[in-house]
C-alpha positions as CSV (number, residue, x, y, z in Angstrom):
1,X,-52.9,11.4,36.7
2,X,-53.7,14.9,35.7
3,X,-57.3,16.9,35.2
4,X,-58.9,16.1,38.4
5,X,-62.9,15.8,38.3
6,X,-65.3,17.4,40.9
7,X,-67.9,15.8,43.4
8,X,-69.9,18.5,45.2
9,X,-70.9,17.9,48.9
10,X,-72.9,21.1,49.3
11,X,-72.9,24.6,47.2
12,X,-70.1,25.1,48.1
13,X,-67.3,23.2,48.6
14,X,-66.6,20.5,45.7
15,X,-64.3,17.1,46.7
16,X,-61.4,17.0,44.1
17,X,-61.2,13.5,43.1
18,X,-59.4,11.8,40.6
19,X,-56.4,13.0,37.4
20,X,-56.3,11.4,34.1
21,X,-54.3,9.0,34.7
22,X,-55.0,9.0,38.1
23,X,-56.4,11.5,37.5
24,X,-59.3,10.7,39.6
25,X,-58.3,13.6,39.5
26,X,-58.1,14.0,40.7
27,X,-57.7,15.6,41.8
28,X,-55.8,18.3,46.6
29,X,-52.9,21.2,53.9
30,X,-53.3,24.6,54.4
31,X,-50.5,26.5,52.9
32,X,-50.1,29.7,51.5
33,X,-49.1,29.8,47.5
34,X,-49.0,33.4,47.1
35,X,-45.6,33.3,46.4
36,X,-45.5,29.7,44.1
37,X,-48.5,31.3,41.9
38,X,-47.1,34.7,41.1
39,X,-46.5,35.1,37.2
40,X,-43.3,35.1,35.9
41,X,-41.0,35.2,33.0
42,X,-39.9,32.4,31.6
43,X,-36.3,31.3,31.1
44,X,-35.0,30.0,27.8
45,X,-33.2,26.5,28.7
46,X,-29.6,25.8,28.6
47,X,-28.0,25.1,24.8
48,X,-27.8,22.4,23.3
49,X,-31.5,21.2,25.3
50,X,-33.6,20.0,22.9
51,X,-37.7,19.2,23.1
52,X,-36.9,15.5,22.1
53,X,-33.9,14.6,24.7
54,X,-36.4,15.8,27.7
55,X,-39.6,13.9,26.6
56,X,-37.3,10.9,25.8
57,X,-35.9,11.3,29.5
58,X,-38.5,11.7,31.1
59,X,-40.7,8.7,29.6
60,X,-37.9,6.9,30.6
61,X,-37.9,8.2,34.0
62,X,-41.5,7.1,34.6
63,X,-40.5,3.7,33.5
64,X,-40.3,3.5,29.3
65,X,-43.2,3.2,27.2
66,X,-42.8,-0.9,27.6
67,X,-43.4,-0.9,30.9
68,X,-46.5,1.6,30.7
69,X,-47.6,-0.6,27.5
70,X,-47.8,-4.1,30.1
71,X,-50.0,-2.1,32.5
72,X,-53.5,-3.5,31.6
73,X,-55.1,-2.2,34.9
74,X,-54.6,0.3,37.4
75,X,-56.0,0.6,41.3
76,X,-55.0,2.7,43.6
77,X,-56.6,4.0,47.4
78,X,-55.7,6.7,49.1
79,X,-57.2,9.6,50.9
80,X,-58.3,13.4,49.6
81,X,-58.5,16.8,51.2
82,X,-62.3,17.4,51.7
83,X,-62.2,21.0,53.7
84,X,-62.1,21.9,57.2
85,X,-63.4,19.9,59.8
86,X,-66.6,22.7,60.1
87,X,-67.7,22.4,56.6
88,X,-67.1,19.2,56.4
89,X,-69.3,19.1,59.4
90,X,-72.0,21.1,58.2
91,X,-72.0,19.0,54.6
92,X,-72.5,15.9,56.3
93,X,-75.3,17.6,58.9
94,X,-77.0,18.0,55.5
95,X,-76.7,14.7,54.0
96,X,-78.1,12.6,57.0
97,X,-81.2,15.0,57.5
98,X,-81.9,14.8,54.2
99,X,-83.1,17.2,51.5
100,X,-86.4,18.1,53.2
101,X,-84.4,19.5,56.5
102,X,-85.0,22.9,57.5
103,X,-81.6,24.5,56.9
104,X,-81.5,26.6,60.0
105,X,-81.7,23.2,62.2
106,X,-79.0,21.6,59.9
107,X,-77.3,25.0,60.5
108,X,-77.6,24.6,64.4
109,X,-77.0,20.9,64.5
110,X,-73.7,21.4,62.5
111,X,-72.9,24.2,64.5
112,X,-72.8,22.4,67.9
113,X,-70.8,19.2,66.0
114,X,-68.7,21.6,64.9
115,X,-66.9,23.1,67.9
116,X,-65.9,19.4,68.9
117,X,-63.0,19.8,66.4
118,X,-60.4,22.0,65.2
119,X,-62.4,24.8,62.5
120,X,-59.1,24.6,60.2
121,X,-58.3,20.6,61.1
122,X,-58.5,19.0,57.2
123,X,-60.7,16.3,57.0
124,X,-59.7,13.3,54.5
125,X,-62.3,11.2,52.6
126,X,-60.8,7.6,51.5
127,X,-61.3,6.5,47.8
128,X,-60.9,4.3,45.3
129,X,-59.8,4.3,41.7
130,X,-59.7,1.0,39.8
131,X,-58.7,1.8,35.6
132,X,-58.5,-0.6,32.7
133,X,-57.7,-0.4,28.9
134,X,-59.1,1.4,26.8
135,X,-60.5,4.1,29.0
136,X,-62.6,2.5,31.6
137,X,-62.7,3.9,35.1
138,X,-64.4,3.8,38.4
139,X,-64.3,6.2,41.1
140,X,-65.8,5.6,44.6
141,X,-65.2,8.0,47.7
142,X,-66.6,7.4,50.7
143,X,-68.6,10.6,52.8
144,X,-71.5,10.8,55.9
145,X,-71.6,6.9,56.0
146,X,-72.4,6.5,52.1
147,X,-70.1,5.8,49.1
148,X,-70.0,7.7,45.9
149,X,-69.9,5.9,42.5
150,X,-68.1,7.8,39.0
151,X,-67.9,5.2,36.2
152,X,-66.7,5.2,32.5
153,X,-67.3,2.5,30.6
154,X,-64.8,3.8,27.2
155,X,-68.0,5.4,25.9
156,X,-70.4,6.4,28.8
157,X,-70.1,7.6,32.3
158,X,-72.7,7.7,35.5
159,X,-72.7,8.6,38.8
160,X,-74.3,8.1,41.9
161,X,-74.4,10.5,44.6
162,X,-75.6,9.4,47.8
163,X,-74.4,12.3,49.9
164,X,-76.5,14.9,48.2
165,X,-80.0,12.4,48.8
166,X,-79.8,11.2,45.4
167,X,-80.0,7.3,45.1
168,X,-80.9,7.5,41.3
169,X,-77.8,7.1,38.7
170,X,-77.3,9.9,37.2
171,X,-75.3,10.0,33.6
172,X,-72.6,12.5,32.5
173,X,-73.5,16.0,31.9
174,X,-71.7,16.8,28.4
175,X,-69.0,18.4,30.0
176,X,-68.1,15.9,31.8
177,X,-68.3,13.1,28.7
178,X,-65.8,15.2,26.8
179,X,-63.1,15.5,29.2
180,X,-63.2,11.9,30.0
181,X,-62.9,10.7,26.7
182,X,-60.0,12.9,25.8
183,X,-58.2,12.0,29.2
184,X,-54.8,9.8,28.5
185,X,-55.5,6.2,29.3
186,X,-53.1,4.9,32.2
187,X,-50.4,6.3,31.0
188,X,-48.8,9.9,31.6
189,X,-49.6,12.3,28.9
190,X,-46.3,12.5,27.3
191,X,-45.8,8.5,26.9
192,X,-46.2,7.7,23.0
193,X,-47.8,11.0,22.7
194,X,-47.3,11.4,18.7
195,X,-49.1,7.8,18.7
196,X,-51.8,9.6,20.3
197,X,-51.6,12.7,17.6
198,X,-50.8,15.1,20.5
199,X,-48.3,17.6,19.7
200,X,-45.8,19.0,22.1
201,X,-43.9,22.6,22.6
202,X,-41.2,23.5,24.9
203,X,-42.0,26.7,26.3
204,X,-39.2,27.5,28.6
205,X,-37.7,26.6,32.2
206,X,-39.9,27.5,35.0
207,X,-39.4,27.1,38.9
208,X,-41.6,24.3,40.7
209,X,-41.0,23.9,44.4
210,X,-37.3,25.4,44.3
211,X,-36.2,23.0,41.0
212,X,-35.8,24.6,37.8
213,X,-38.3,22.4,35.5
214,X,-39.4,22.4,31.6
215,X,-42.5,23.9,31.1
216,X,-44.2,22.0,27.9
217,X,-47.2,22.9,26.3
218,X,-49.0,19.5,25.2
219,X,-51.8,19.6,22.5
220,X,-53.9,16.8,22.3
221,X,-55.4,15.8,19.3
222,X,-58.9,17.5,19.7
223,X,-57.4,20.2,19.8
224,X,-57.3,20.9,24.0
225,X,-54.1,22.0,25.8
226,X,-52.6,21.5,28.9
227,X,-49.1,22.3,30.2
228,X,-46.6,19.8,31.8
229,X,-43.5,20.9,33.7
230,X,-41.1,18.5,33.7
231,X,-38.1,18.7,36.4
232,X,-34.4,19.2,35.0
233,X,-33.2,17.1,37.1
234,X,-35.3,13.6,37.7
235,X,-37.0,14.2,34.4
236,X,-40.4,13.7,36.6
237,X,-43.1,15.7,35.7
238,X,-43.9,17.2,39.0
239,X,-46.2,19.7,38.1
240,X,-49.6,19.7,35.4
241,X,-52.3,22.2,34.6
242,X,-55.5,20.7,36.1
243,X,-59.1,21.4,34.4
244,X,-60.0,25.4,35.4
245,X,-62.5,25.5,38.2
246,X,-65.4,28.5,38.2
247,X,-64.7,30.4,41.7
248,X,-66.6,33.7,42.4
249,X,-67.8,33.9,39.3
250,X,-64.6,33.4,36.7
251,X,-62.6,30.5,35.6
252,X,-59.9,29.8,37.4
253,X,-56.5,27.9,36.1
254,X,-55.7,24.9,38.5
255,X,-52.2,23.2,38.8
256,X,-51.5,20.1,40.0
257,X,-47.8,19.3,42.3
258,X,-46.9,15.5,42.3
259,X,-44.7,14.6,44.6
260,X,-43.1,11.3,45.9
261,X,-42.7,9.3,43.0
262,X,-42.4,5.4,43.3
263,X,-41.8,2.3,41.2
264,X,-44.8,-0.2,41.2
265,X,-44.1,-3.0,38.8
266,X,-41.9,-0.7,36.7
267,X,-43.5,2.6,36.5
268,X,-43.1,5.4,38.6
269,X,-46.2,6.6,40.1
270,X,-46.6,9.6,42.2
271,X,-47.7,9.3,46.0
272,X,-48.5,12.5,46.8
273,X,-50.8,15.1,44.8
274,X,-51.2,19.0,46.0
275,X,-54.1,20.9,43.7
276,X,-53.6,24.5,44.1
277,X,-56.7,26.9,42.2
278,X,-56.0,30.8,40.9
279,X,-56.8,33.6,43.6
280,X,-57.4,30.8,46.7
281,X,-54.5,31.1,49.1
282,X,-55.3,27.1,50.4
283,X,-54.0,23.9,49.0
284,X,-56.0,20.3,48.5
285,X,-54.1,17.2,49.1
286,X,-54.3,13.3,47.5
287,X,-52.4,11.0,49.5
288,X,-52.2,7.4,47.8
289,X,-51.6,5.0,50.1
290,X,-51.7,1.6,47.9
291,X,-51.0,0.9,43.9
292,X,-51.7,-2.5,42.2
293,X,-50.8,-3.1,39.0
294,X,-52.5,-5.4,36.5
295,X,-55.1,-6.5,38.9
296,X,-58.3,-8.6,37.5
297,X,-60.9,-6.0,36.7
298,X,-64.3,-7.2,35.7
299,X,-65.9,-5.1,33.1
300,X,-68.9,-4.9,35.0
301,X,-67.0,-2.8,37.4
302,X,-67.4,-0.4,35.2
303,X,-70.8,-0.5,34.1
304,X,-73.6,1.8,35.2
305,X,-73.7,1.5,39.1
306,X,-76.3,0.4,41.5
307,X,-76.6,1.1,44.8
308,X,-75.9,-2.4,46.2
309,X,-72.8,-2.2,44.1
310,X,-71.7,1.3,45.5
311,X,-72.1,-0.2,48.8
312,X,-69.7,-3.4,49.2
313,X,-66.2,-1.5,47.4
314,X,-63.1,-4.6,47.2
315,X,-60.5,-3.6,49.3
316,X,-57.3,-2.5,47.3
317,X,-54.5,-4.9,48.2
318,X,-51.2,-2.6,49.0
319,X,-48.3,-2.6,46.9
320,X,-44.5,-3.1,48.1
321,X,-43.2,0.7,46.5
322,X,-39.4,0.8,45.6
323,X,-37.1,4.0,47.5
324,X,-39.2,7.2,46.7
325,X,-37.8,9.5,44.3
326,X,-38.6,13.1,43.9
């Protein structure tokens, strides 16, 4: 799981939902990262560290690539990181009064909700992911009583979007389309990457939450790039450069911290996903709170959605994780 897409709930305040891999994501707490974002050098790694030994230690930290190979299906529920409890509050006002609403008595109605709760209380929106080979995904997250539908059929992607008073089913801007198909498919980037005509680079070592890690610069075969940082020590890669976001006006570079790693059926799967963005002081959170592997997926789960279908989401049976790791 690493780009995270974005669902947006008013002008503006987006829900980070789902990685590439799980990736909703994808992707997301109220923490300060001045100091984890500064810039700084690089550090050559230790002699005798070569590119090869840490991608073949870290595929085999996630599980091997015969393990990620079995998994034919992924699903996993959790809950994200949709703002404060006021704007979430005043997002919601919007959605149930509908379109036509006069803004200044959504604005009051929100307003009086509002003080019922904490203003800098994170409120969490439970989803969904369900993913099958080759490249199908659905997405649903649940927001003002109404469920939201992302799907990707291996070619084509919809979505329906409830919360914003649109029941039609909308189909993937360009943008969107591209970065979907060039996603991984359940697997982490770095598994049987040269299968996949990505290339990799070893930049240097870089400090992630305390740990020296390898920072690798992945180039997929269109020609896109992402960084991974890989820790020196599990061989987990706890950190990945997330799809920029547009913030006041510029692109912005997003990272991605995955944290508590666990073994479901053989692979390691983080439990825990923090999205930080470039020049906003404020974290987002994705906390998964069940994994199945290889679960029965009917195709026409991942067909274009319908509103009766966006409405009735199977629940996600929990898995039994092994110890966490880092």
């Amino acid at each position: 799981m690493s780009q995270f897409h974005t669902y947006k709930t008013s002008n503006q305040r987006g829900l980070p939902m789902r990685s590439t891999a799980l990736f909703l994501m994808s992707l997301l707490a109220g923490a300060s990262l001045a100091p984890a974002l500064a810039a700084g050098a690089l550090r050559a790694p230790p002699p005798g560290v070569s590119l090869s030994q840490i991608v073949e230690k870290h595929v085999a930290a996630r599980g091997g690539v015969k393990a990620w190979h079995a998994v034919q299906t992924l699903a996993v529920s959790g809950k994200v990181d949709a703002g404060t409890a006021d704007s979430v509050t005043r997002s919601t006002t919007m959605a149930r009064q509908g379109a036509g609403a006069s803004a200044k008595r959504a604005e009051r109605a929100a307003a009086e909700e509002a003080a019922k709760h904490t203003a800098e209380q994170q409120v969490q929106l439970p989803f969904r992911l369900e993913m099958k080979r080759p490249s199908k995904s659905r997405l649903e997250i649940d927001f003002a009583g109404k469920t939201a539908v992302q799907v990707y059929d291996g070619q084509q992607g919809w979505k329906l979007r409830p919360y914003l008073n649109r029941d039609d089913v909308e189909p993937f801007t360009a943008d969107e389309a591209k970065a979907e198909a060039a996603k991984a498919d359940l697997e982490p980037p770095l598994v049987d990457y040269a299968a996949k005509g990505s290339q990799v680079a070893l930049e240097g070592l870089d400090p992630v939450d305390g740990h020296d890690a390898y920072k690798l610069k992945l180039t997929l075969k269109n020609g896109d790039v992402q960084h991974v940082w890989i820790d020196s020590k599990s061989f987990l890669d706890v950190k990945v450069e997330g799809l920029p976001r547009r913030m006041d006006g510029k692109m912005r570079a997003v990272w991605i911290n995955q944290r508590d790693f666990r073994s479901v059926h053989g692979v390691m799967v983080p439990y825990l996903y923090e999205t930080a963005n470039e020049g906003n002081p404020r974290t987002h959170k994705m906390v998964i709170e069940a994994v199945e592997v290889n679960r029965t997926l009917d195709d026409a789960r991942f067909a274009k959605p319908q509103a009766l279908v966006a409405a009735t989401p199977p629940p996600a049976a929990p898995a039994t994780p092994a110890a966490a790791k880092r």
